[in-house]
KEZALO-57880 format. One record per residue (C-alpha): residue number from 0; residue in one letter; z, x, y negated. Coordinates in pm, 1 decimal, decimal comma. Each point is the difference from the previous one (the first is absolute). Layout:
residues N
marza marro Z X Y
NUM a Z X Y
...
***
This chain:
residues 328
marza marro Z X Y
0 x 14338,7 12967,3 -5745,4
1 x 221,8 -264,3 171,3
2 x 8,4 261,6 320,2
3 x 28,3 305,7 -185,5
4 x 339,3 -208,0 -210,0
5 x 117,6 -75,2 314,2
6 x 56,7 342,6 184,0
7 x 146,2 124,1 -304,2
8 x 274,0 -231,2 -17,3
9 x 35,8 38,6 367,8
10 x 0,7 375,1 -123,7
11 x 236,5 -56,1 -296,6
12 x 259,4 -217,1 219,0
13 x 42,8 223,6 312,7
14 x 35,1 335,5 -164,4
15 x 339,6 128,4 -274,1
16 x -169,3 325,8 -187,5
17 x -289,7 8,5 -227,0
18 x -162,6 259,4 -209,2
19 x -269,1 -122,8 -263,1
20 x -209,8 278,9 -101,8
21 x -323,7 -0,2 -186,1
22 x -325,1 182,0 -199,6
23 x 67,1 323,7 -197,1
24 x -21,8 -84,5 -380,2
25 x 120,8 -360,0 47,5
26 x -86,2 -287,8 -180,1
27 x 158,5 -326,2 -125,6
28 x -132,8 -167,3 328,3
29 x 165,3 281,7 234,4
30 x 301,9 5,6 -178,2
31 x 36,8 -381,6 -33,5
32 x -139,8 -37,2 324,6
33 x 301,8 247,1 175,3
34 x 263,1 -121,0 -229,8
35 x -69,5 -399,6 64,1
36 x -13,9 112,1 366,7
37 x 304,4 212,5 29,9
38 x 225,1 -261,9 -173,3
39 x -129,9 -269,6 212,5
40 x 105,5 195,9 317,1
41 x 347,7 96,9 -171,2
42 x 83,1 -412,4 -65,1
43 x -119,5 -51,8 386,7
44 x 300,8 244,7 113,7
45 x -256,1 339,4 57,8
46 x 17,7 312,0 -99,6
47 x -228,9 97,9 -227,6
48 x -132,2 347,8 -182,6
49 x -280,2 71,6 -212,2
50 x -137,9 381,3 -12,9
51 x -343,6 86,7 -164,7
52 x -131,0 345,4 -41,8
53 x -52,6 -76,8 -394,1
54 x 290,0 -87,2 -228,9
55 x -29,1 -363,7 -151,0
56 x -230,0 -1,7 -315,5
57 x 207,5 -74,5 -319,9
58 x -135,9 -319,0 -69,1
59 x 99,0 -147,6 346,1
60 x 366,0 198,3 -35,9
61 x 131,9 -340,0 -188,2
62 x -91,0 -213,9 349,0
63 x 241,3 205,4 195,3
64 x 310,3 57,6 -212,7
65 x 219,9 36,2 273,2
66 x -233,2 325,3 109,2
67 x -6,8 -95,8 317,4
68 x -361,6 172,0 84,0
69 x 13,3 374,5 77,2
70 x -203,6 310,5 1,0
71 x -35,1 119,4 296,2
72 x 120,9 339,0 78,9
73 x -34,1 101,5 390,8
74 x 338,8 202,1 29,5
75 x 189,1 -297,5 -104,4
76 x -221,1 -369,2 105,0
77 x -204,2 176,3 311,6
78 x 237,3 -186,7 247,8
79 x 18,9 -281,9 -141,2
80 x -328,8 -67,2 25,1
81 x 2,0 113,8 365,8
82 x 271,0 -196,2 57,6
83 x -101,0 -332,2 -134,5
84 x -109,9 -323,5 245,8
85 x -307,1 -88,3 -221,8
86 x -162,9 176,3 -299,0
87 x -203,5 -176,6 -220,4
88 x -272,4 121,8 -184,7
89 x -114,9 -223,6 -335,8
90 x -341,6 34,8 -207,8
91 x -167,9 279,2 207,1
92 x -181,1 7,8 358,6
93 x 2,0 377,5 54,3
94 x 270,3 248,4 89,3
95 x -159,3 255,5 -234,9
96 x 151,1 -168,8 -322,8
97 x 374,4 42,0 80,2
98 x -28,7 325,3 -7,5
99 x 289,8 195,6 26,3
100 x 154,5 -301,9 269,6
101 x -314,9 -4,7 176,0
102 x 111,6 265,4 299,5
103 x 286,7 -173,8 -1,9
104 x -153,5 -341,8 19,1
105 x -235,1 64,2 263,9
106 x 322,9 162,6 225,8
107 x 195,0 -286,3 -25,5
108 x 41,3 -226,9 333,2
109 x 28,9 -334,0 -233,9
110 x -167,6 -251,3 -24,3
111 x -287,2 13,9 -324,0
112 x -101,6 -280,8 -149,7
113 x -300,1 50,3 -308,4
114 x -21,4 -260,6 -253,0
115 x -319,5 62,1 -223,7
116 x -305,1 -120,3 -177,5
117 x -215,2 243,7 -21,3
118 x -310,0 94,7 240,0
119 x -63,0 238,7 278,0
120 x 358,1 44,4 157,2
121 x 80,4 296,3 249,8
122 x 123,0 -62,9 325,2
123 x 370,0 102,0 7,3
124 x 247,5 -365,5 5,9
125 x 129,7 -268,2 241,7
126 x -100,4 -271,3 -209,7
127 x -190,7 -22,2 -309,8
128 x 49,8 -262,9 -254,6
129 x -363,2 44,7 -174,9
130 x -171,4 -226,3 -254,6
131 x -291,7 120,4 -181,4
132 x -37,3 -329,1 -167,6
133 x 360,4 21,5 -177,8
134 x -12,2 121,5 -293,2
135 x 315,3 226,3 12,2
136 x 239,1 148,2 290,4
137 x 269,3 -231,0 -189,5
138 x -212,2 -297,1 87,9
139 x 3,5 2,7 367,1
140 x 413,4 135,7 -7,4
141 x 15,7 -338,4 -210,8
142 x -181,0 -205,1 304,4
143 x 226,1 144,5 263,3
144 x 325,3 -3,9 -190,0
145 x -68,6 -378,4 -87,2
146 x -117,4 -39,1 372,2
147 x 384,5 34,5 62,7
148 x 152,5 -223,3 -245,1
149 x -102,9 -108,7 -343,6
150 x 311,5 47,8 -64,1
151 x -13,4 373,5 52,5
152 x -142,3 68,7 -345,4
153 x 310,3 69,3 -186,5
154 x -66,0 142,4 -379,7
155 x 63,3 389,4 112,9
156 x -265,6 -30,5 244,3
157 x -267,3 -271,8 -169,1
158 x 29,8 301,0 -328,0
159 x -119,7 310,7 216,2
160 x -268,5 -294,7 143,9
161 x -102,1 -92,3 -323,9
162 x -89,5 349,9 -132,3
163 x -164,9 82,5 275,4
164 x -219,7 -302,0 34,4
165 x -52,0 32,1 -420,5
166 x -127,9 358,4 -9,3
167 x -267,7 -16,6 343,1
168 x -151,2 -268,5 -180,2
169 x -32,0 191,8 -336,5
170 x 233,2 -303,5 -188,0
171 x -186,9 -270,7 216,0
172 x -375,3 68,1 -118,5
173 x -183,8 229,3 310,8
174 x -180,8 -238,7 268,4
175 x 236,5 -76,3 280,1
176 x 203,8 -223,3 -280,1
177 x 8,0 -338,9 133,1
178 x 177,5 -319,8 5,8
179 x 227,4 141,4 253,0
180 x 113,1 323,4 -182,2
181 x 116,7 -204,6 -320,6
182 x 193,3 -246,8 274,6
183 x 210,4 268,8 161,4
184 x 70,6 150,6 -352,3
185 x 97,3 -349,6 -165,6
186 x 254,4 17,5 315,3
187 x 98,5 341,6 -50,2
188 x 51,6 -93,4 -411,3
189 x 167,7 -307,4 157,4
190 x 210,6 219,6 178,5
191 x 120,9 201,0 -301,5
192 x -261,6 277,1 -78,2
193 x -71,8 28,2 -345,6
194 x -345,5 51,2 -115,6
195 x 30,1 125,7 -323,6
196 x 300,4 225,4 64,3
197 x -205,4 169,9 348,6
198 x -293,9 29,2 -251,7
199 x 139,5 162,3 -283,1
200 x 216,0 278,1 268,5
201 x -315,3 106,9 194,1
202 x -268,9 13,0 -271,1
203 x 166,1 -19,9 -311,4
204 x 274,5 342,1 -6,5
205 x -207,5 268,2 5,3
206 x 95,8 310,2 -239,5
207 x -181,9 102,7 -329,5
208 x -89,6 323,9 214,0
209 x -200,1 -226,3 260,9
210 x -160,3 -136,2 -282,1
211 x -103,4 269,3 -134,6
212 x -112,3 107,4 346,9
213 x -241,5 -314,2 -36,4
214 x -131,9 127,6 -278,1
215 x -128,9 359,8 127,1
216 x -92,9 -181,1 320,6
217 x -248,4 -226,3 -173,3
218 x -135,1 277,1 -241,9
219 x -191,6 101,3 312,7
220 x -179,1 -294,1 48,9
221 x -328,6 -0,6 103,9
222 x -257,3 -253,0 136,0
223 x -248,4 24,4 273,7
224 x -311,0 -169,1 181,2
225 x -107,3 -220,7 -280,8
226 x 347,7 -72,1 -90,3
227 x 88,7 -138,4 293,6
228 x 261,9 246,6 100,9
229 x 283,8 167,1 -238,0
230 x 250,1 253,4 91,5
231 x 260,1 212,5 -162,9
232 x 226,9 294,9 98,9
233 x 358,7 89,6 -27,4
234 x 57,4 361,3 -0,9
235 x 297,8 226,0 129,0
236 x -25,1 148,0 -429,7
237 x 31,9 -372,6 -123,7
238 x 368,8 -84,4 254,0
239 x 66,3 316,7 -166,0
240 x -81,5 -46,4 -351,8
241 x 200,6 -367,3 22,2
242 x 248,0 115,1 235,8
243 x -114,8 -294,6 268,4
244 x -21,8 -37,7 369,5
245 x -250,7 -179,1 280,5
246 x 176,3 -287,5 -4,7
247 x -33,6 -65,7 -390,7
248 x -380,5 -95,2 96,1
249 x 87,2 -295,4 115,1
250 x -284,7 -233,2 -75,9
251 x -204,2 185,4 -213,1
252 x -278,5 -43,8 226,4
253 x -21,9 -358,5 -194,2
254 x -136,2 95,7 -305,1
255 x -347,9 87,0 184,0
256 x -63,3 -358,8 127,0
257 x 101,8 -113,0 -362,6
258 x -331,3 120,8 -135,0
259 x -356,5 -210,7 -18,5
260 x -209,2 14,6 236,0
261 x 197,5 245,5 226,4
262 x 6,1 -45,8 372,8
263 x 193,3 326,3 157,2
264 x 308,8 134,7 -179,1
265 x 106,5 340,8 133,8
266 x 258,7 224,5 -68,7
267 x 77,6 340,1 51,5
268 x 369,7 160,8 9,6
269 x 38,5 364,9 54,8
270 x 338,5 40,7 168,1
271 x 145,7 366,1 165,8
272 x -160,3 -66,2 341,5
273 x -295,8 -246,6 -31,9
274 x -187,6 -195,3 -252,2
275 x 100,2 -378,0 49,9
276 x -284,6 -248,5 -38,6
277 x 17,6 -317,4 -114,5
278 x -301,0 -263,8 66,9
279 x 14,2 -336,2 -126,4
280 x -315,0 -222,2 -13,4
281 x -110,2 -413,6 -74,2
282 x -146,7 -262,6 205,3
283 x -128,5 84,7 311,9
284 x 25,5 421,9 -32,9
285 x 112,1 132,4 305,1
286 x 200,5 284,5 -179,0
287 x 169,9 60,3 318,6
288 x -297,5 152,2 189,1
289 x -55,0 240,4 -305,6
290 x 381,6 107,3 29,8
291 x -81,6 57,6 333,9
292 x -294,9 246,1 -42,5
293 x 278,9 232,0 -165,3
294 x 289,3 -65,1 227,4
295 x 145,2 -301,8 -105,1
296 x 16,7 -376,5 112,2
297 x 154,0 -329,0 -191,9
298 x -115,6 -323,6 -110,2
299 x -327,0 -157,9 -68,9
300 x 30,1 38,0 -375,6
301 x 254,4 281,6 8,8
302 x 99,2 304,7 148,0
303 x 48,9 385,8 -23,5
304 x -35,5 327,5 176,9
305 x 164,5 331,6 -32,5
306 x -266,7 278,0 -6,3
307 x 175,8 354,2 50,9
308 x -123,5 342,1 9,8
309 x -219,5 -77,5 -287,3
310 x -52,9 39,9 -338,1
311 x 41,8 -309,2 -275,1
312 x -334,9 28,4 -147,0
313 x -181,5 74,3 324,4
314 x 145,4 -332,0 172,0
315 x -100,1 -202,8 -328,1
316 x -326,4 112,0 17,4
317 x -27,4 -120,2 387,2
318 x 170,1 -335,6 -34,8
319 x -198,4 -112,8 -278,0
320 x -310,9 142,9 136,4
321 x 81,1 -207,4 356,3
322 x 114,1 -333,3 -272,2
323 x -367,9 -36,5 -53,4
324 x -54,6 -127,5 325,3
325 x 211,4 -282,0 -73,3
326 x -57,7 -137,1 -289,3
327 x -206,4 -392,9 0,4
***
């Protein structure tokens, strides 16, 4: 991506005002991803903001203590965003997951740049920093940034890096894992992130009521096509009955893949407007396309869709009906 790096800093050096946005529901790579971004622009003289249509999930809040990231709200941040030389937009390739910013977004004269790893990208930027082969949006921020100056990683910037990079590769175990990965982290832990502490904030602070939330969740655990496939569903009664939200999911979805013999993990999340689908699969499962069937798009071995209009037992019965198709 030499050419790609390139025009970017040619981007980054001739222009003063950024906005970082990024997917609704972020995750540990979007956050860490717009935060190592924004404060590398700040220490090169810019001006940066950070909007997103979702607030930050609580156990990303302790990367951005300063609360420098912002929900959006289009009275207040609409010019802004209008007004800004270059907007970036980090772990998605389609307009359609900001949101709320998206009319915004697509109105704006600036300069977009998309910096992503995931497949089938919509037509919308200037440039497009794209690497299916990295294994997190924090990955290829980490190329670039380093592109400048190994010297740019300073510890509030190789933290955000770290968690991002940790998380997309599920604690350094899915596929894309290689030599290079555990290089750019031994530079980022060189650089003052600290693995345990990053660990223990993201996966280790839930509440007893998320727990509990587990609990119900997996009570509906089923198996499917010769145990190949198990799925689970978390129901608007059970946030209720533990007094929960969306975001205390958070990789549930793991437990599935945790179980012999089990190929495709899905989940199903019934939220006010949609039921959220989460597909995870091993080896060389292309839970993607399956996401896709219903909506959705993502990685190779994980993804999700949003199925709306519909009712939680009726889209259950279709994605695991369709999962068949896809098991080895």
């Amino acid at each position: 991506m030499e050419q790609e790096f390139a025009q970017c800093k040619k981007i980054i050096q001739q222009n003063q005002r950024f906005i970082l946005t990024t997917h609704v529901n972020p995750d540990p790579d979007a956050i860490g991803s717009e935060l190592a971004l924004a404060r590398f622009l700040v220490a090169s003289g810019k001006d940066a903001l950070i909007f997103n249509h979702s607030a930050t999930p609580f156990n990303c809040e302790f990367l951005d203590p300063e609360k420098t990231i912002v929900q959006f709200e289009a009275t207040r941040d609409s010019a802004k965003i209008l007004g800004a030389d270059v907007i970036f937009i980090l772990d998605t390739n389609h307009p359609d997951r900001l949101e709320s910013l998206k009319p915004f977004f697509l109105e704006s004269t600036a300069k977009k740049v998309c910096v992503d790893h995931h497949l089938d990208k919509a037509e919308f930027a200037d440039l497009y920093l794209i690497d299916e082969s990295s294994t997190a949006t924090g990955e290829i921020l980490y190329r670039l940034l380093t592109s400048f100056d190994d010297a740019s990683i300073t510890k509030s910037i190789a933290e955000p890096l770290y968690a991002a990079i940790m998380t997309d590769t599920g604690s350094f175990r899915f596929p894309k894992t290689d030599s290079d990965v555990h290089r750019f982290v031994a530079h980022l832990i060189d650089c003052g992130a600290d693995p345990a502490e990053i660990y223990q904030q993201i996966y280790e602070q839930g509440s007893a009521n998320r727990t509990q939330l587990l609990g119900h969740a997996l009570s509906t655990l089923n198996l499917g096509h010769g145990d190949k496939v198990a799925y689970f569903a978390v129901t608007k009664h059970m946030f209720e009955q533990t007094g929960t939200k969306e975001e205390d999911t958070d990789n549930f979805i793991s437990y599935t893949l945790r179980i012999r013999g089990v190929q495709i993990g899905l989940m199903f999340t019934e939220l006010p407007d949609a039921i959220k689908v989460s597909f995870r699969s091993k080896g060389d499962i292309g839970i993607n396309k399956l996401a896709q069937e219903f909506g959705g798009n993502g990685h190779m071995n994980a993804a999700g869709a949003r199925v709306r209009n519909a009712r939680l037992a009726n889209v259950i019965a279709a994605v695991v009906e369709r999962s068949r198709h896809y098991v080895k």
